[in-house]
N, C-alpha and C positions, 0 to 999 in steps of 0.2 A: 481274428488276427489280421493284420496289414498287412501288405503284400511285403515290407520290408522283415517281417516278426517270419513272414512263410521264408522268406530268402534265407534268413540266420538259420534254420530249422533245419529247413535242406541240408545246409551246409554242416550244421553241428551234429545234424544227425549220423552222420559219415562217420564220426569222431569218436573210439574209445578208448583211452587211456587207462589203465591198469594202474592201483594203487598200491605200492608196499611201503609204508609207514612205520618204524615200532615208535610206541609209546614209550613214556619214561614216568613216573609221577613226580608231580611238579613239589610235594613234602620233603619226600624222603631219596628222591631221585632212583628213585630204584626202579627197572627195568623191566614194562608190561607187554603185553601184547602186542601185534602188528596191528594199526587201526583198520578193525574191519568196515566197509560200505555199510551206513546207514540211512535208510530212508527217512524222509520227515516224519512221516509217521509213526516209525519204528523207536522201541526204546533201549537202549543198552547202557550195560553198569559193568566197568570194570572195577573191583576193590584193592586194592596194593595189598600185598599178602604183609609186609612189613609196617606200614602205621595206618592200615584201611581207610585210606582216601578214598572216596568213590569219585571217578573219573566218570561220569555218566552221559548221555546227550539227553537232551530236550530241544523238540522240535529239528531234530536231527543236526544239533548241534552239537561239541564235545563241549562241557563246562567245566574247566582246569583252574579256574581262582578259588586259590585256597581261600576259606573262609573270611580269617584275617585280613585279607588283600583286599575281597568284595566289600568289606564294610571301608574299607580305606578309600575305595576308589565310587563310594556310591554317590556322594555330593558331585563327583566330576562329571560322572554318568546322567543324574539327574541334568545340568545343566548341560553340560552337551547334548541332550536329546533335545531337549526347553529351545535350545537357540536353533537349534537344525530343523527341528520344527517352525519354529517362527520365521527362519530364514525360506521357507520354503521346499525341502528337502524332500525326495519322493516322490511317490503316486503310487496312486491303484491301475497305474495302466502296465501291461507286460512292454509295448513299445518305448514308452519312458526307459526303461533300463538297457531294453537290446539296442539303444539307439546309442546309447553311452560311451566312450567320451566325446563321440563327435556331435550332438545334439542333444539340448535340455530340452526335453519338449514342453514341457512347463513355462521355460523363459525364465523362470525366476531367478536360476544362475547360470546363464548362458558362457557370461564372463570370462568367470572360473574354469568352465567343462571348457572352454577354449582353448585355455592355457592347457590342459589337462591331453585334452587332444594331441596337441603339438608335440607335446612333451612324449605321447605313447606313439602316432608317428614317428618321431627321430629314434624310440627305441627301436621300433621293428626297422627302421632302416638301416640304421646305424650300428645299434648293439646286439640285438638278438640274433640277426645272420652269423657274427662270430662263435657267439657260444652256440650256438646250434652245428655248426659246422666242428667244433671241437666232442663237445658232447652227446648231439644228437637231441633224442625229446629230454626236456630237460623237466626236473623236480622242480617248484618255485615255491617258495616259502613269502609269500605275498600278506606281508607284517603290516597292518594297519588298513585292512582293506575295504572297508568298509560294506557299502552294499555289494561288492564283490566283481563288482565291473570288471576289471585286471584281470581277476582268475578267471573269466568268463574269456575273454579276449584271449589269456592264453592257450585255455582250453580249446578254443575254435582253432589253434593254432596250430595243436596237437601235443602240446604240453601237459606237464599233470602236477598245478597247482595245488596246494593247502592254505587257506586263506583264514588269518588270526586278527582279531579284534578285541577289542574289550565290548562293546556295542552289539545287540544281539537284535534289537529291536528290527521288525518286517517294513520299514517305509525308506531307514537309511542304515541300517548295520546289518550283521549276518542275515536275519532272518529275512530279507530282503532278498537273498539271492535263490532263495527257492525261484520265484520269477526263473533263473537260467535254464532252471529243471524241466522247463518247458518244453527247451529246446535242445538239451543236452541230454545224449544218452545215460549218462553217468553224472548227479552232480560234483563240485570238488566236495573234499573234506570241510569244515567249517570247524574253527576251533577257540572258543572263548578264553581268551589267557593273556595275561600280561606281557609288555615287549621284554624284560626283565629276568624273567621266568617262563619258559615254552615247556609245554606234558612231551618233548620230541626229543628220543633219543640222538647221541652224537654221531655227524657225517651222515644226514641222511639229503641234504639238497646240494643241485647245483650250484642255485641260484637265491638269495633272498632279496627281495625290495620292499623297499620302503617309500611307499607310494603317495607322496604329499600328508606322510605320518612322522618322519622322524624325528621332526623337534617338538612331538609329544613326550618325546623319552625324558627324564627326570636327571638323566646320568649318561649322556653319549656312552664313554667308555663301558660302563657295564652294560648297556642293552647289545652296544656292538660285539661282546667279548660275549653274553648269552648268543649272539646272531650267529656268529662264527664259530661256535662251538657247535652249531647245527648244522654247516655245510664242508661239505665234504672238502677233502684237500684238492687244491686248482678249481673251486668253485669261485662264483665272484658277490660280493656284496654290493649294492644297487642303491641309491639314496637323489630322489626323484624329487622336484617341486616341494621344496624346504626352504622358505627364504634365506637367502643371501644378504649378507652388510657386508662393507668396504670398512668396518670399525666397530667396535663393541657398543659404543655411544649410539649409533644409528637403529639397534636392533632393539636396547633400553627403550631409548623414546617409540620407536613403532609398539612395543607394549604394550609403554603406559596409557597411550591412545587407542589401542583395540580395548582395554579392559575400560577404559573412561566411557569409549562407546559402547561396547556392552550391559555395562551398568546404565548407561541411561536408555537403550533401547528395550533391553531383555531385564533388566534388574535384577542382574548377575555381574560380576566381573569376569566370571570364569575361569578362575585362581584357584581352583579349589587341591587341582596339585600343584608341584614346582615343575613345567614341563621347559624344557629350556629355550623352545618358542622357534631359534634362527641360528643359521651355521655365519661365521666368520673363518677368514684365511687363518688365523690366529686358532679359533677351535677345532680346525681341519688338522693344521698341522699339530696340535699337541696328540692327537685320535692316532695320525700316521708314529707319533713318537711311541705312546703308548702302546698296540697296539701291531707297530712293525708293519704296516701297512701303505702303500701307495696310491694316492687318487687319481685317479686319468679322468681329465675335468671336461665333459660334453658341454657345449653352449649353445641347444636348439632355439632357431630364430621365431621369435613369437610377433613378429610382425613393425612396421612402422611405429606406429602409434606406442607399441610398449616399448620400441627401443630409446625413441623419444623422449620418457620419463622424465630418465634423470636430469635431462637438458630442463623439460620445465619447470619441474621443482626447484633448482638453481634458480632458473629467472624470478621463482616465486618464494624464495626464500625461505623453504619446507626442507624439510630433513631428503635426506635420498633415500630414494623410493627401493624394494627390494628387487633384486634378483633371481630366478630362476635357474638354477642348473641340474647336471646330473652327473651325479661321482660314481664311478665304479671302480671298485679295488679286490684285486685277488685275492684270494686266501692261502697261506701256506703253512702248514702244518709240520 
């Protein structure tokens, strides 16, 4: 282990956060147990006494997609792994992940973890002091997390994440954050389930984020209206590094050009659901309509070069380039 993987240890080591959770099943919504701590190794089955769903984990994951749902969602799964794979995504090393979001040790997407970086900087500067200071350690329902970075980060922070994906695989989805186990007294919860449909009973978080996941969703308003039925009243909802258009026409063509490129690099398009891909002022505000919700729009500066963009796009006669922000809106009940 690096001396940076012993520094995170030390420190994580310090750290244990207590989990109470209840479950809900994701069928027939009926009302199960508090999620108890499971080890990876360990196996648990909860069955719904009303249409015996088994809620069970594997590899100490919980796996809450209804059957239906997993055959719906296996062509998207396939190809999202196919491309994350091919993009480079992962390692076999424990410092690759503890390093996360400030360094890709790979290099292969440095880029991106930069953006990514910035963006969880300006939270800890900006937004999490407030809700800590209202709340205290706070619940985080960390919706689209993939290797689990986030909840690892807010776990060292002394928070007590649950971390949901569709993605279970150990290089870049859940099964990947074992890695934290390393250095974490307690790892988070891990939870396989649609943005759509969560196994989590109502008002059990502070906080949920959507951490460079939201315009997976198929349906803003229903993933939002499932989001916010999960957190408790005066919690806040979170929606992080999600492209931005200045017009519905600019988010179309950024599309049709990621799926062109797709297709010719991976030989996929990567369509395999309707995911709605990028926020506009226009789909923000009908979410506040719908909704009754208010966005307080953070603008973390991600440097010269990207502020630049859209000045040279202009000169080069290219669509405008995206945006990065970060919404956070109250919840009131």
């Amino acid at each position: 282990m690096s001396m940076y993987a012993q520094a995170a240890a030390l420190k994580s080591k310090r750290r244990l956060s207590g989990f109470r959770l209840q479950l809900q099943c994701p069928g027939c919504k009926n009302l199960l147990v508090d999620l108890p701590h499971v080890e990876p190794h360990e196996r648990f089955v909860v069955t719904c006494s009303l249409c015996d769903f088994e809620l069970k984990t594997v590899n100490g994951i919980w796996k809450a997609l209804l059957p239906k749902r997993a055959a719906y969602f296996e062509r998207f799964m396939a190809d999202y792994q196919a491309v994350r794979a091919a993009e480079g995504r992962g390692s076999e090393c424990l410092d690759y992940y503890l390093s996360l979001p400030y360094q890709d040790s790979t290099g292969a997407n440095q880029a991106q973890w930069s953006i990514r970086a910035q963006t969880f900087r300006y939270l800890e500067r900006k937004i999490l002091p407030q809700l800590e200071a209202r709340h205290g350690s706070l619940a985080v329902l960390d919706l689209g997390a993939g290797n689990g970075w986030l909840s690892y980060r807010l776990a060292q922070r002394g928070h007590r994440p649950a971390a949901v994906d569709l993605m279970t695989d150990s290089r870049d989805g859940l099964g990947a954050a074992e890695h934290f186990g390393q250095v974490l007294l307690q790892l988070f919860p891990r939870i396989q389930a649609e943005l759509d449909n969560l196994p989590i009973a109502n008002d059990q978080f502070d906080v949920a984020i959507f951490n460079a996941s939201f315009h997976y969703s198929e349906d803003y308003q229903r993933t939002l209206t499932e989001t916010i039925r999960c957190i408790k009243p005066g919690g806040v909802v979170i929606i992080a590094d999600t492209a931005w258009y200045s017009c519905e026409a600019s988010g179309v063509r950024m599309v049709a050009e990621r799926q062109s490129a797709f297709l010719s690099r991976f030989g996929t398009a990567s369509d395999a659901i309707g995911s709605r891909e990028f926020l506009t002022d226009q789909r923000l505000n009908a979410l506040e309509d719908q909704l009754g919700v208010r966005w307080q729009v953070h603008s973390p500066y991600y440097g010269l070069r990207w502020a630049a963009r859209p000045l040279i796009a202009k000169l080069r006669g290219r669509r405008e380039p995206s945006k990065f922000r970060i919404y956070v809106a109250e919840v009131r009940k």
